[in-house]
N, C-alpha and C positions, 0 to 999 in steps of 0.2 A: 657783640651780636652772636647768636648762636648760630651754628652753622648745620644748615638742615643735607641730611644725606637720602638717597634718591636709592630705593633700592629694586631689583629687579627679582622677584621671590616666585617662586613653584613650588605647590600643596599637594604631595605625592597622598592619594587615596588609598589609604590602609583597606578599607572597608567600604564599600560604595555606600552601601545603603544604610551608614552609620551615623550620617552626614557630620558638621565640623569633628565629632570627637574621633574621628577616627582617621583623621588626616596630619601631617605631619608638616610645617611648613621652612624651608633652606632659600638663603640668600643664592642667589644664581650668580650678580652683578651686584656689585654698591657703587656711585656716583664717588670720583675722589680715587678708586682704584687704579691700578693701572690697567690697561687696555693688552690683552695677549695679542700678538702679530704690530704694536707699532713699537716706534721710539722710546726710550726709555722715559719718562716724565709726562707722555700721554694718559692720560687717563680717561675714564667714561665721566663725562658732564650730566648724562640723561640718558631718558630712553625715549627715544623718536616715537610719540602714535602706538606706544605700549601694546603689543595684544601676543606676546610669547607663545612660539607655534608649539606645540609637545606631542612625542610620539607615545607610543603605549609604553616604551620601556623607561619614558621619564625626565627622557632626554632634552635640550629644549636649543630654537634656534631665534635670534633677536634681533631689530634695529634697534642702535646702539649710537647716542651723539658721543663727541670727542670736545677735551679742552687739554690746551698745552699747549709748548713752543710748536712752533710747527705746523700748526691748527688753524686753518681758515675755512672760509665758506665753501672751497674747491673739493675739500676733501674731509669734512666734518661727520660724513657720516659711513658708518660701514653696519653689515652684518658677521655676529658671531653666532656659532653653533657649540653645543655641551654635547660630547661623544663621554661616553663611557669610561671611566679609567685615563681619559687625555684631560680633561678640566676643559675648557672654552679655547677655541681657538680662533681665528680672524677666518673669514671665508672670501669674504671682499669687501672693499675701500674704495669709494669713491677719490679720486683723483689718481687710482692706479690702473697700468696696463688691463686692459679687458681683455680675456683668451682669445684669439681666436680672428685678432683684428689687425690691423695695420701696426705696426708700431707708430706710439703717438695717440693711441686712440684711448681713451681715458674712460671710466666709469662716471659718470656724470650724477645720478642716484639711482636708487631702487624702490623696485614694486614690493609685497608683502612675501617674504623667503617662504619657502615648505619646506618639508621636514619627512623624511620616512622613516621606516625602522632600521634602516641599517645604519641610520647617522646623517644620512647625504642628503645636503639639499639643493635646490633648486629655485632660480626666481628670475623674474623680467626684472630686464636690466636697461638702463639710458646711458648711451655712450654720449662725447663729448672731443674735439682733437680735428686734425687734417683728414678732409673728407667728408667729414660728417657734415649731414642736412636734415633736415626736417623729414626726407624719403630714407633716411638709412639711420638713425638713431635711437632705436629700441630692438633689442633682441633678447633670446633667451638662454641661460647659464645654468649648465646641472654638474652634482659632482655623481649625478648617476650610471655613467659608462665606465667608474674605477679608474680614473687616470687623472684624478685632478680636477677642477674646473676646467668644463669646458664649453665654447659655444654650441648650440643645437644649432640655431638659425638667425638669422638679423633679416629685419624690413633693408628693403633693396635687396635681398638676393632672392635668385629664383623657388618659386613655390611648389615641392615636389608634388607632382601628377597636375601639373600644368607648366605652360611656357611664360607664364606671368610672373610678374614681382613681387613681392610680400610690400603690402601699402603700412598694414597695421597689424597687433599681436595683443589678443586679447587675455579672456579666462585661459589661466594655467591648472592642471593638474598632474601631481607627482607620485608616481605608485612604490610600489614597496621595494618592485624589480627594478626603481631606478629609471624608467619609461617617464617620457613628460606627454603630455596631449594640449592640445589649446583650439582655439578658435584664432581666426584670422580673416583678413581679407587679402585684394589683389590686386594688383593697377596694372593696365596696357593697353594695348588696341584688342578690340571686341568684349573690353572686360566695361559692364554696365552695372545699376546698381541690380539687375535682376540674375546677375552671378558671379558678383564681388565676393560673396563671404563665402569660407570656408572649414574645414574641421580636419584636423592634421595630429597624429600621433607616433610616437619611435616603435619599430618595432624590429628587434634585432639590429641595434646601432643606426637602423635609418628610421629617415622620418619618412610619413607616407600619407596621403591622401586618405582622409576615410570618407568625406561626401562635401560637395560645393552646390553653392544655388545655383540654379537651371541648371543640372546635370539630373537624367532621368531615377527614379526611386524604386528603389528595387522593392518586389511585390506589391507595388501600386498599379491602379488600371494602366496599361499602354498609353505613353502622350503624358502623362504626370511627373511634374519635375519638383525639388524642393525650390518653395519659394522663400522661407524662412528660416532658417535653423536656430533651434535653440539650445537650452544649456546641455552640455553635456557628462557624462558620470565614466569614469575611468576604472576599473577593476587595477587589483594586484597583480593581475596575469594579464594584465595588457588586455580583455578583452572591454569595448568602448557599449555604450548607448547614448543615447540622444534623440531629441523632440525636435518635427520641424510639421510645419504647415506645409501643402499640398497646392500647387494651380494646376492647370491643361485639361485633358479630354477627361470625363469621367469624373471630373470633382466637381463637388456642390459642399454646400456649407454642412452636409451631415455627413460629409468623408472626408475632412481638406485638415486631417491633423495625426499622425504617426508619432510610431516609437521606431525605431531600428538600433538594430545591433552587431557588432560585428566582434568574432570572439577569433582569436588566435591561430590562424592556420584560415580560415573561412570567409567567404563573402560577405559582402556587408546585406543584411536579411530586413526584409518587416517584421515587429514583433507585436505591434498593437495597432489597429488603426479606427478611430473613430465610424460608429455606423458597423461595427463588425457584431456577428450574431454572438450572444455568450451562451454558456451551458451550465450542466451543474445546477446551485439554486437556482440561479437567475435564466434557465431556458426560456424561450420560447420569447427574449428579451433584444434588447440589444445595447451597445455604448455609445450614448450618445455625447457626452463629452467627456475627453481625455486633459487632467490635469496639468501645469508645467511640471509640476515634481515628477520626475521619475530619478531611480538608481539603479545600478547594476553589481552584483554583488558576484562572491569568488567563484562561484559557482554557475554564473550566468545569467541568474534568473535577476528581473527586476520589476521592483517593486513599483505599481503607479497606483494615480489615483485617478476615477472617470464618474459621469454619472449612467444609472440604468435606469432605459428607459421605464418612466413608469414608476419607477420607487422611489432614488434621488443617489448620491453618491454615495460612494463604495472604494474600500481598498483592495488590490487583486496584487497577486504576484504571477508574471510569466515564466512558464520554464521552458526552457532552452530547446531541449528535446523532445518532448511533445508538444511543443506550443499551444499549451492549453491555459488560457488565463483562469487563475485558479481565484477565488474570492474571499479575501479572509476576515472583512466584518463590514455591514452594510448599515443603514436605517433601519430600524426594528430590531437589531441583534442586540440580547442582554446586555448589559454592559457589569462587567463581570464586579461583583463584591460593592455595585455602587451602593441602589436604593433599592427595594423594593416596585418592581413592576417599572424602572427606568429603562429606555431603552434611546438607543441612540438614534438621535436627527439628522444631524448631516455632519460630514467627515471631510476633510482637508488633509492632503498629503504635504507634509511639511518639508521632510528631512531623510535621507536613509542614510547609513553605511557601508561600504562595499566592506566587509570583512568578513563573514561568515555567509554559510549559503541558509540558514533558519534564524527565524526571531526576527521579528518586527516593533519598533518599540510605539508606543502611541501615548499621547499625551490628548486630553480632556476638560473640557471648564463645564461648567455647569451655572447656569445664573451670574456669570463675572465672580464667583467667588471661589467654589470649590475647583481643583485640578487633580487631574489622578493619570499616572501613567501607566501603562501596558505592554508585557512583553510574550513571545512567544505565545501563547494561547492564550491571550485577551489576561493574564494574571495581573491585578492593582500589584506594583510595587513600589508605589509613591502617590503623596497628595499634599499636596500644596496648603499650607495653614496647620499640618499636623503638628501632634506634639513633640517638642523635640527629643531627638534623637531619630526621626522619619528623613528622608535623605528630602531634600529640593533640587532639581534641577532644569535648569536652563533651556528650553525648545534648541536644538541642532548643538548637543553635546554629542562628544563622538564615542560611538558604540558601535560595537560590534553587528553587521547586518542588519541594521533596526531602520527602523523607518516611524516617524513620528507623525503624526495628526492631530487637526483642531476637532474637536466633536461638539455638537449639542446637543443636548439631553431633550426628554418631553415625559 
């Protein structure tokens, strides 16, 4: 019987917009190899739920199965990372010592690792050992403070900027400086579900509160608290944003939905909030719904999506400093190099990137067939069905500051 091998491969892009010819493709892993960081006769069996995280210099970090003497169901799975110049090395193993814990306290499995530019990653982690319960069995792991693996936080221990316990540890995000941010909740006495969840991020080796439900929202009417919080976008420089819905004095259904921000050194601010008057083209207008996409990008500014009233959705960028929501393509706006006399219908904020502070990327369909992407000043740089050698790409490929959208045509 032939014996089929299992390989783990990355397509370094010569040329983006060159699409396959211009891409180069290297085994990472092969199934059968030996495994860096175990026993001598270990090797990689497979690769767990395949989806190889990669940073821009190429690098790549993986769950990675195991077979060989030694090799059971305790300890069958780990994560490796490809640094530079080092080849792959082991980061963590399930049925080994987890940092930061008891001795005895084991790595049980893992969530999906990240990956930055500097090599280091980061990921939610499941302990396993003496002590452990159901209240203290998830925490999270970065080699982002230069010292190694190490714990940031575990459920059961206390939740900075409050007196409660960490219950549960949600969306992780890992920046470039090595910062992790996440969402969470809390368990205790006076903790309800109207101010269990929270939003928590490192900043200068701690971690710190950036906003919890029913705690008041800053630049919201007096008496308004977050009652929801949604997903949140993490910058390279530590600076955070994030969507959450609104209750108390002052809110009605045409103001009960925010952005906030809070950038390095600063208070956590309002940046966009539903019902707010716009300028520019769209004066004399207002926002009357604010999309879940938003980002935040190096520079601060972030990108959303909302509708005005009276025309229909629209994408806007905020900046930082003048908090002026700026609009940078709505319904009616050309759409650049499409058709003749095509203009755009309505627009969806998909995706952005925190990497650069210009350039928004937007992607387009037109009748379910054609697709065309856009970057920086509405420029087509791709379409979907072209001839080959036209690049295709994927909606939430990661670029630089961009920001992607659904459109329709008319």
């Amino acid at each position: 019987m032939r014996r089929v091998r299992i390989a783990l491969f990355t397509a370094v892009i010569l040329c983006p917009l060159a699409g396959l010819r211009g891409a180069t493709l290297r085994a990472v892993a092969l199934s059968g190899q030996d495994a860096p960081g175990t026993a001598p006769g270990t090797t990689f069996s497979s690769f767990y739920n395949v989806r190889p995280i990669l940073n821009d210099s190429g690098e790549v970090v993986f769950l990675g199965k195991l077979a060989g003497a030694g090799v059971t169901s305790d300890n069958v799975f780990g994560i490796w990372s490809e640094v530079a110049g080092s080849g792959l090395r082991l980061v963590a193993r399930e049925g080994e010592q987890a940092p930061g814990t008891n001795t005895g306290v084991l790595f049980d499995s893992f969530g999906e690792p990240y990956l930055n530019e500097a090599g280091q990653t980061a990921f939610l982690g499941f302990v396993r050992g003496a002590g452990v319960s159901d209240d203290n069995d998830v925490g999270v792991w970065s080699e982002g403070r230069g010292a190694g693996l190490e714990k940031i936080t575990r459920t059961g221990e206390v939740a900075p900027g409050t007196s409660r316990l960490f219950n549960s540890i949600g969306q992780i995000t890992f920046n470039n400086a090595g910062q992790t941010a996440f969402a969470g909740s809390v368990r205790g006495s006076t903790v309800t579900n109207n101010n269990n969840n929270g939003l928590w991020a490192e900043r200068d080796g701690n971690l710190e509160l950036v906003a919890r439900e029913g705690s008041a929202a800053p630049g919201a009417p007096p008496g308004a608290v977050f009652v929801d919080l949604g997903v949140h976008s993490f910058n390279h420089n530590g600076g955070i944003s994030f969507s959450s819905e609104l209750t108390g004095l002052g809110i009605t259904t045409a103001n009960d939905r925010g952005i906030w921000r809070q950038l390095p050194g600063e208070s956590l601010s309002l940046a966009v909030q539903e019902g707010q008057s716009l300028s520019g083209a769209y004066a004399g207008r207002n926002l009357q719904f604010l999309g879940h996409g938003q980002q935040i990008n190096d520079a601060g500014q972030i990108g959303v999506s909302g509708t005005v009233s009276g025309i229909g959705s629209a994408l806007f960028v905020h900046q930082p400093d003048s908090g002026i929501l700026t609009p940078v393509v709505g319904p009616g706006d050309p759409a650049p190099r499409y058709a003749k006399r095509s203009r755009l219908l309505q627009l969806e904020c998909l995706q952005s990137q925190p990497r650069r502070a210009h350039g928004f990327r937007r992607q387009c369909v037109r009748a379910g067939h054609q697709r065309r992407q856009y970057h920086g000043d509405l420029e087509t740089i791709a379409q979907r069905n072209a001839p080959t050698g036209r690049a295709r790409r994927r909606p939430g490929a990661r670029h630089a500051g961009r920001c992607q959208l659904r459109c329709r045509f008319r």
